[in-house]
TIRO-206569 format. One record per atom (N, C-alpha, C): residue number from 1; x, y, z; atom name; residue in one letter. Coordinates in Angstrom, 2 decimals. Layout:
N
- i	c1	c2	c3	at	aa
- NUM	X	Y	Z	CA	A;
...
END
This chain:
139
- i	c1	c2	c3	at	aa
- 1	121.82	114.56	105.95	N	X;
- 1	121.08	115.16	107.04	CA	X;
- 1	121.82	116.42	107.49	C	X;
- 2	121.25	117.49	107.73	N	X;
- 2	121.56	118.74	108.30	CA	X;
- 2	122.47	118.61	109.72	C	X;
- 3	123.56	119.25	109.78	N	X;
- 3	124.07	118.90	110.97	CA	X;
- 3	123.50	118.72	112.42	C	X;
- 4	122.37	120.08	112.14	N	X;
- 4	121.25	120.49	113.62	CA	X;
- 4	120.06	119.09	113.87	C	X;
- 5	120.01	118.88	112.43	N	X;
- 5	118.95	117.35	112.94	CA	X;
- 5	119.79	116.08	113.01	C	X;
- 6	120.92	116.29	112.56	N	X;
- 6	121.67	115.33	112.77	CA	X;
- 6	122.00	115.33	114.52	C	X;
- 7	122.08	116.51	115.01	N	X;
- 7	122.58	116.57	116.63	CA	X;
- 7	121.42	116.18	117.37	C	X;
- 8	120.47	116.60	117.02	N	X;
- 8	118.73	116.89	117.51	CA	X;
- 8	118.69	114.38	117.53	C	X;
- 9	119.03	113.98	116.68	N	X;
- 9	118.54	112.83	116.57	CA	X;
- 9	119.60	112.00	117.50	C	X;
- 10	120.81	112.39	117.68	N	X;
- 10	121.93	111.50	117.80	CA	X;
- 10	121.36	112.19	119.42	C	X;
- 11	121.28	112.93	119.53	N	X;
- 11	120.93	113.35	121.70	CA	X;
- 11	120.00	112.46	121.96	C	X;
- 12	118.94	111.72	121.13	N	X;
- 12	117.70	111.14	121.04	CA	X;
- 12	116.52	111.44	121.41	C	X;
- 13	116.60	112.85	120.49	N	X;
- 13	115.61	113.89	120.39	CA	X;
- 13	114.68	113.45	118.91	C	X;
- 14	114.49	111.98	118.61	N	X;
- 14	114.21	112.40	116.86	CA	X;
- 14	112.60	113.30	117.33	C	X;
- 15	111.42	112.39	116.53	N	X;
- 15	110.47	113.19	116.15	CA	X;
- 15	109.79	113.11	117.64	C	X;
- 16	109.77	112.07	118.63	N	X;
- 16	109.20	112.53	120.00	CA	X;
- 16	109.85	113.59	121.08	C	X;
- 17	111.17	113.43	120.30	N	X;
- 17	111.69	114.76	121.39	CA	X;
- 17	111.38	116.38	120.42	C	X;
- 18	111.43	115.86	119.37	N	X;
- 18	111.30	117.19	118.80	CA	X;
- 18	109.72	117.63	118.87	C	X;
- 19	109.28	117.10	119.34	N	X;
- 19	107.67	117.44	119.53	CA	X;
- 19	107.90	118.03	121.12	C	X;
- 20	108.42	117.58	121.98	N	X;
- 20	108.79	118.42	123.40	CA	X;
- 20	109.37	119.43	123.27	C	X;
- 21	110.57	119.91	122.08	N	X;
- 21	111.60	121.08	121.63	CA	X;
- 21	110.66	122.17	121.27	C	X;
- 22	108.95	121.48	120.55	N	X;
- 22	108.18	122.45	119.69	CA	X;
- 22	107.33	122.67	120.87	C	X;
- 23	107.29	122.46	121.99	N	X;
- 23	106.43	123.33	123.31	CA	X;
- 23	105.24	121.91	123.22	C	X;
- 24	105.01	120.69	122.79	N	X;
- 24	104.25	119.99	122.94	CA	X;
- 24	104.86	119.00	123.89	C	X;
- 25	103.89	118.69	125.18	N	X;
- 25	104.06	117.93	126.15	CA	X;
- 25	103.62	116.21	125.34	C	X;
- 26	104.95	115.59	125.95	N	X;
- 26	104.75	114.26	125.55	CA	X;
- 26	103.70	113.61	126.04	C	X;
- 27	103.55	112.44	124.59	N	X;
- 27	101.73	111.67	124.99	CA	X;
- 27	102.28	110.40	124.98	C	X;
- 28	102.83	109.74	126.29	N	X;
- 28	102.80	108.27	126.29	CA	X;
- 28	101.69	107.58	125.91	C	X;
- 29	101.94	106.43	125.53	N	X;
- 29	101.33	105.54	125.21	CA	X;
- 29	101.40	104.16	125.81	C	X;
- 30	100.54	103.56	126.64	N	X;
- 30	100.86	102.40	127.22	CA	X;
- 30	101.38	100.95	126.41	C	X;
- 31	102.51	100.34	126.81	N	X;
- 31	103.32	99.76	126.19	CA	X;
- 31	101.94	98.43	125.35	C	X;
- 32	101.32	97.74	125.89	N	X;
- 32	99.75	97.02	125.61	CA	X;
- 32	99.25	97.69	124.44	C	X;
- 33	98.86	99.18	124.58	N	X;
- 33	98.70	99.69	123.60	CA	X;
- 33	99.36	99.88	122.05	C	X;
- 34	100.28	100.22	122.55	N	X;
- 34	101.57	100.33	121.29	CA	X;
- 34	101.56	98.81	120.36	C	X;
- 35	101.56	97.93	121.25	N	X;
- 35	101.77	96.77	120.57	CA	X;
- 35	100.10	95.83	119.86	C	X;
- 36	99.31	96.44	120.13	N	X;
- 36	97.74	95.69	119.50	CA	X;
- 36	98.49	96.42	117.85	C	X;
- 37	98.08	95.11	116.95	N	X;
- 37	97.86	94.81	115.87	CA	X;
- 37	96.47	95.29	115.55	C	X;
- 38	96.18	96.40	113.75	N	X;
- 38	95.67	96.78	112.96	CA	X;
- 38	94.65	95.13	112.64	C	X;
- 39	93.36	95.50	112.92	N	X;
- 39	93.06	93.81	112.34	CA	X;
- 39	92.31	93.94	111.33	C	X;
- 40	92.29	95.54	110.79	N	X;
- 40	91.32	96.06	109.73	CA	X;
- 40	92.49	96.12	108.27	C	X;
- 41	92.23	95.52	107.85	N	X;
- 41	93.30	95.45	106.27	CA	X;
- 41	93.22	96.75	105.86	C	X;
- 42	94.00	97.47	105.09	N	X;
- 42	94.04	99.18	104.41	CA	X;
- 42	93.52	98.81	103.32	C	X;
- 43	92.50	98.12	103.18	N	X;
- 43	91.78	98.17	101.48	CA	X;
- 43	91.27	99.44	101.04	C	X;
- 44	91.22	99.74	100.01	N	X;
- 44	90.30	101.01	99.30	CA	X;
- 44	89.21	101.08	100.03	C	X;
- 45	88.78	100.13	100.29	N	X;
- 45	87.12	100.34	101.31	CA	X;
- 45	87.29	100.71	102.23	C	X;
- 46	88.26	100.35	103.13	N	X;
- 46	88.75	100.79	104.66	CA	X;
- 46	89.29	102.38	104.91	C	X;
- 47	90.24	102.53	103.28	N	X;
- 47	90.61	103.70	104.27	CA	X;
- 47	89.43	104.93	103.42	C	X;
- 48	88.26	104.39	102.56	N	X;
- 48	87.10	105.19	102.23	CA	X;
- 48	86.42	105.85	103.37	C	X;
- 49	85.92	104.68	104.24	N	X;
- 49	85.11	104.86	105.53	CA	X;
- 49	86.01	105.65	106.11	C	X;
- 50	87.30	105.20	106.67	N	X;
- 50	88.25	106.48	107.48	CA	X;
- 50	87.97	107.61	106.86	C	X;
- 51	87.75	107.60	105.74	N	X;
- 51	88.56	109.35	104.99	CA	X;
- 51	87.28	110.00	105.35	C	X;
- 52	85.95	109.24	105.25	N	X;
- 52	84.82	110.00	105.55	CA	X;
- 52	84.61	110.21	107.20	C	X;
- 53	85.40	109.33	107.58	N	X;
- 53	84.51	109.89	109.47	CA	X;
- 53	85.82	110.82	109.83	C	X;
- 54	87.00	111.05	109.10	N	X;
- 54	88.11	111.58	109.45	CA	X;
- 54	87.25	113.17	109.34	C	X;
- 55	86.98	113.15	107.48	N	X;
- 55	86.09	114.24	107.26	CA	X;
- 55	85.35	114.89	108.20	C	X;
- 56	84.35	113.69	109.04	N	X;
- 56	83.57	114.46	109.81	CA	X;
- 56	84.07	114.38	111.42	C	X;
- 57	84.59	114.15	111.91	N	X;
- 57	85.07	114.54	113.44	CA	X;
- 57	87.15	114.80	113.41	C	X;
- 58	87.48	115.10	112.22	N	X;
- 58	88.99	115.34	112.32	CA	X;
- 58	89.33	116.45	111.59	C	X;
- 59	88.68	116.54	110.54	N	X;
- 59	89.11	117.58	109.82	CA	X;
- 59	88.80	119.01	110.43	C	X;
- 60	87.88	119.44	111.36	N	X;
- 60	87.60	120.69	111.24	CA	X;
- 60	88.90	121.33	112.60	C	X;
- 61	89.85	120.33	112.87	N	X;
- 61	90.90	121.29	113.90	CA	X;
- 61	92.17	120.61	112.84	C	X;
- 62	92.83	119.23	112.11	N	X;
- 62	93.62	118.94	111.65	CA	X;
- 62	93.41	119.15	110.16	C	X;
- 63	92.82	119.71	109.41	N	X;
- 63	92.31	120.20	108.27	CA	X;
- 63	92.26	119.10	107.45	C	X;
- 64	91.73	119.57	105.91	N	X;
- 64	91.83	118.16	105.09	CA	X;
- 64	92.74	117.81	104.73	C	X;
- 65	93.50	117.80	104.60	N	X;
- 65	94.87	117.09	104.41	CA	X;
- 65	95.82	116.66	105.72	C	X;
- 66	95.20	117.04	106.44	N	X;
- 66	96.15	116.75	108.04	CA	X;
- 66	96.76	117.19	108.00	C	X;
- 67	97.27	119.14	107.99	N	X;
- 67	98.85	119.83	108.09	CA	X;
- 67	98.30	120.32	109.31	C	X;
- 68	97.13	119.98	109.91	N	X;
- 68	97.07	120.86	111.39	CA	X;
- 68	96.15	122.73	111.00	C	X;
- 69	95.64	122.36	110.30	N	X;
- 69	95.03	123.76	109.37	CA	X;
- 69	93.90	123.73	109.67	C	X;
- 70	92.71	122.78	110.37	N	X;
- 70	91.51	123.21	110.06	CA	X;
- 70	90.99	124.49	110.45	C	X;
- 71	89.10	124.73	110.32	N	X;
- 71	88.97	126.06	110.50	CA	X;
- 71	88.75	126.54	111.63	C	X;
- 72	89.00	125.47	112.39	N	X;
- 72	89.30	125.84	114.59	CA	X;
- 72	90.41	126.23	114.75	C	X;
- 73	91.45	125.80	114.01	N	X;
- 73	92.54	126.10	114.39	CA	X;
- 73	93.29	127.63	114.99	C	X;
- 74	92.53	128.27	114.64	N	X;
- 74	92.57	129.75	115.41	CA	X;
- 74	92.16	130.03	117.16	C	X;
- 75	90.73	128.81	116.90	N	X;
- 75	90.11	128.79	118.47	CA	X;
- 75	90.72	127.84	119.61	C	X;
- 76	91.75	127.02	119.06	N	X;
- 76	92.85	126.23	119.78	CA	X;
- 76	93.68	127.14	120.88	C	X;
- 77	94.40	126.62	121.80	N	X;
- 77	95.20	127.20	122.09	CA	X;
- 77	96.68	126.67	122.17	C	X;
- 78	96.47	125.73	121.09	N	X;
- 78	97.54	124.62	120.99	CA	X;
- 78	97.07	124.49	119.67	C	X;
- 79	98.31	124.64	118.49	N	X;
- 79	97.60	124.22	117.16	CA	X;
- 79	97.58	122.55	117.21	C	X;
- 80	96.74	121.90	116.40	N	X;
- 80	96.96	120.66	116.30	CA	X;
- 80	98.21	119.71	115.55	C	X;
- 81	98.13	118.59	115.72	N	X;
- 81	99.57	117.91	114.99	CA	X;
- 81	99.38	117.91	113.63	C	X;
- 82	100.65	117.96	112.73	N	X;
- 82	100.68	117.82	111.22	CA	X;
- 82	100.86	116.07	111.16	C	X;
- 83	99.35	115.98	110.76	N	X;
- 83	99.41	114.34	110.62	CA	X;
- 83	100.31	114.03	109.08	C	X;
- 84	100.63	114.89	108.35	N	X;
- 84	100.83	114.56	106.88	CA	X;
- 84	102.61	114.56	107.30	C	X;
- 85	103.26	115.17	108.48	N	X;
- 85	104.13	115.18	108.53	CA	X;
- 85	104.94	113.69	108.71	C	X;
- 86	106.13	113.30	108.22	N	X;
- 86	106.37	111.90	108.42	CA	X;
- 86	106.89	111.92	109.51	C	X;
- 87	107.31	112.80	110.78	N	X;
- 87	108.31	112.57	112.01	CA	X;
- 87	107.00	112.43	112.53	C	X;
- 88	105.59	112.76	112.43	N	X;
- 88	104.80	112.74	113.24	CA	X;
- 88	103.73	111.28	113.71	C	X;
- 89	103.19	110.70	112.74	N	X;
- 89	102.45	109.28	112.40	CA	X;
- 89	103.23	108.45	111.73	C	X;
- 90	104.40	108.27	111.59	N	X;
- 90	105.72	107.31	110.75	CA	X;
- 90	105.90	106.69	111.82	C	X;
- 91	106.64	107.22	112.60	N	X;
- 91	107.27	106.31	113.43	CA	X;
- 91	106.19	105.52	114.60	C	X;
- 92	105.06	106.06	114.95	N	X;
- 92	103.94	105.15	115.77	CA	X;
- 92	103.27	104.35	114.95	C	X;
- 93	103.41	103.14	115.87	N	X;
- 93	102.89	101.66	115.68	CA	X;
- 93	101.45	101.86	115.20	C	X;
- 94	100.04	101.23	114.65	N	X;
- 94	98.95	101.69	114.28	CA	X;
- 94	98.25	101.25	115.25	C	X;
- 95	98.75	100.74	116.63	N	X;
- 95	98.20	100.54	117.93	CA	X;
- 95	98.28	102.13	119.02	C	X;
- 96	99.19	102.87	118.69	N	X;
- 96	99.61	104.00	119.41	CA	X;
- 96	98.91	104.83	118.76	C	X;
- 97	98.58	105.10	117.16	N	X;
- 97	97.49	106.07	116.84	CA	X;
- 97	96.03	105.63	116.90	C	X;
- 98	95.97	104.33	116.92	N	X;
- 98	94.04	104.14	118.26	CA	X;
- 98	93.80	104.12	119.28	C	X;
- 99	95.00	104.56	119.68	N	X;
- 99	94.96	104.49	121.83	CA	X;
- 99	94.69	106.01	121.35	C	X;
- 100	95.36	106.99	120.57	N	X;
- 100	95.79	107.89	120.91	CA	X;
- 100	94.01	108.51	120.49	C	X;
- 101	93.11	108.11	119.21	N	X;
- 101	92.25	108.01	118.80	CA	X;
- 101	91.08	108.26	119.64	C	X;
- 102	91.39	106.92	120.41	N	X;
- 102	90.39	106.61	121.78	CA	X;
- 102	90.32	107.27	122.51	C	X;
- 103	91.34	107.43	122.78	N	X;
- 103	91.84	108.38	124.42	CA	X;
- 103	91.38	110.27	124.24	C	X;
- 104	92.15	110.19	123.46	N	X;
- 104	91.79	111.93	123.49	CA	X;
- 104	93.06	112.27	124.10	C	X;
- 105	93.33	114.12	124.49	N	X;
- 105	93.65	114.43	125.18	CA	X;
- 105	93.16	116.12	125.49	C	X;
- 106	93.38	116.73	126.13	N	X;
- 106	93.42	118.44	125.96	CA	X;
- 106	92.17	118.25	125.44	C	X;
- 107	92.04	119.44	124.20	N	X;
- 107	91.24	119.51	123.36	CA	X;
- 107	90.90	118.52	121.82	C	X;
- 108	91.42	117.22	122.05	N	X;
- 108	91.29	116.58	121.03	CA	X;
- 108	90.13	115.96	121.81	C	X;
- 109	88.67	115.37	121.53	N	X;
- 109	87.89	114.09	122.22	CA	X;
- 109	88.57	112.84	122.13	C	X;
- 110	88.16	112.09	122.82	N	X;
- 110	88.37	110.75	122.77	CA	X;
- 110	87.53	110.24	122.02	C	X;
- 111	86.86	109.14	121.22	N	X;
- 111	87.03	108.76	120.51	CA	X;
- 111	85.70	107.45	120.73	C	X;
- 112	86.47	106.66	121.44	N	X;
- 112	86.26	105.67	122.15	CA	X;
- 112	84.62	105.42	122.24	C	X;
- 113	83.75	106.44	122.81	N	X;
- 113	82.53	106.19	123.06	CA	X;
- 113	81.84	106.99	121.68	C	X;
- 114	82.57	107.42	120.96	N	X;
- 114	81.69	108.10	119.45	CA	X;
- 114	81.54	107.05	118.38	C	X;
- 115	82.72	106.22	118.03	N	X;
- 115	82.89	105.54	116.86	CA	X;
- 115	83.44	103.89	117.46	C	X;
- 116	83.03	103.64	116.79	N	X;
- 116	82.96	101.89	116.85	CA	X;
- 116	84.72	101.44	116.87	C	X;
- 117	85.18	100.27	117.45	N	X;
- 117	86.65	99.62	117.27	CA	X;
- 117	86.85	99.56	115.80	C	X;
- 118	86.18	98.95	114.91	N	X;
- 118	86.01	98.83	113.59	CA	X;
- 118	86.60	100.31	112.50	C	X;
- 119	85.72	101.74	113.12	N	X;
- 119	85.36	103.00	112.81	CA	X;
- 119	87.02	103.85	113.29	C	X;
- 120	87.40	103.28	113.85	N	X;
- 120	88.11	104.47	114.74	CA	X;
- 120	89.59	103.08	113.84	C	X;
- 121	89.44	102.55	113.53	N	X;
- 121	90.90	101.13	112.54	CA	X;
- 121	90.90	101.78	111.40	C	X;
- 122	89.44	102.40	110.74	N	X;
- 122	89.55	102.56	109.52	CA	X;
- 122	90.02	104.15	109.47	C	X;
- 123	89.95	104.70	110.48	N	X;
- 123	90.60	106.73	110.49	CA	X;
- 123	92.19	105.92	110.87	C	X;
- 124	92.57	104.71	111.04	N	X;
- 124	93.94	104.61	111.10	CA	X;
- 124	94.55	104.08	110.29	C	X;
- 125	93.82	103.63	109.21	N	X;
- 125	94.07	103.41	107.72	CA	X;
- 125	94.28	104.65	106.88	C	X;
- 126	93.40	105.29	107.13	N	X;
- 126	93.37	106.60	106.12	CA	X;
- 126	94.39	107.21	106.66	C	X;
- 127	94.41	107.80	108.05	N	X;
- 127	95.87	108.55	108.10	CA	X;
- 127	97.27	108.05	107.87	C	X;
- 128	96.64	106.96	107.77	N	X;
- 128	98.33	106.64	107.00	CA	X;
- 128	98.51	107.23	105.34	C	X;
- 129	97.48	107.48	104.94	N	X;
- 129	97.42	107.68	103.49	CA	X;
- 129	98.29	109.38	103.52	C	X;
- 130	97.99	110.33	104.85	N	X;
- 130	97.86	111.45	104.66	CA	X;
- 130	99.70	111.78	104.58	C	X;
- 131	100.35	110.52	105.62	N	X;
- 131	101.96	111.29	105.53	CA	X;
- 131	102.59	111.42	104.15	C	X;
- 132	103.32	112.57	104.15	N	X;
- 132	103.53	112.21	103.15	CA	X;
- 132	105.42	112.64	103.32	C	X;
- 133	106.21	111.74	102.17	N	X;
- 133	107.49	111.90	101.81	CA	X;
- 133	108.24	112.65	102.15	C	X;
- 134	109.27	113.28	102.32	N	X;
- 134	110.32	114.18	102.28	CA	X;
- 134	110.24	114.05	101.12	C	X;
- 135	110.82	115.64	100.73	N	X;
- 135	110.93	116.11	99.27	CA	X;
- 135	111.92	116.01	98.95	C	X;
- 136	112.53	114.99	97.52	N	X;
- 136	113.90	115.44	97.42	CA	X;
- 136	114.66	116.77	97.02	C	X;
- 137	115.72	116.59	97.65	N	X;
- 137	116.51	117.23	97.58	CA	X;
- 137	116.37	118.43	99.43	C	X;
- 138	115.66	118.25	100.12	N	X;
- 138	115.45	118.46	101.46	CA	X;
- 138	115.86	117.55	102.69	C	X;
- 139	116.42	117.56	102.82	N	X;
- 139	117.17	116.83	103.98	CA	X;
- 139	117.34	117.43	105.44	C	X;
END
């Protein structure tokens, strides 16, 4: 590890403080929340349906791949999160990304009254598909 993320983690700054360091105001999550259990299995079928409703109400501000690219992203005034990033959807429970789902905040909608409990399990299947690895030899 780099000495600077090595300091950045050991202050206990990892990826939620470093999201406050990057000008983004922290998004608690109620402790109830954090802890509800995924009751939708990640089958090929599950995270199909996600990838398609992700398609249609996620992709056009977090792009298709989730780096935070879609084609709003200019009309933001806050770019959106890099879901593909691993400091970003790694470390939250899959109860903290359907509160977060539901809820909304700023300019993200909530969730909650568009897509079904079922609908909104299976966009938390698929984004798990989207993080992806550290590259070796990047540390």
């Amino acid at each position: 590890m780099r000495p600077a993320v090595l300091l950045l983690f050991s202050l206990g700054l990892g990826a939620a403080g470093w999201t406050e360091l990057a000008g983004r105001k922290p998004w608690p999550v109620p402790a109830p929340a954090k802890a509800k259990k995924n009751p939708v299995p990640a089958s090929a079928e599950s995270i199909a349906v996600g990838r398609k409703l992700y398609r249609g109400h996620c992709l056009i501000c977090h792009g298709a791949r989730g780096h935070g690219d879609g084609p709003w992203v200019s009309k933001l005034p806050d770019p959106p999160a890099n879901l593909a990033d691993p400091g970003v959807l790694a470390p939250m429970t899959d109860g903290e990304i359907f509160w977060k789902i539901s809820q909304g905040r700023d300019f993200m909608p909530g969730y909650e009254g568009k897509l079904s409990v079922a609908e909104r399990w299976h966009v938390v299947n698929y984004l798990r598909t989207l993080v992806q690895p550290p590259r070796k030899g990047t540390h």
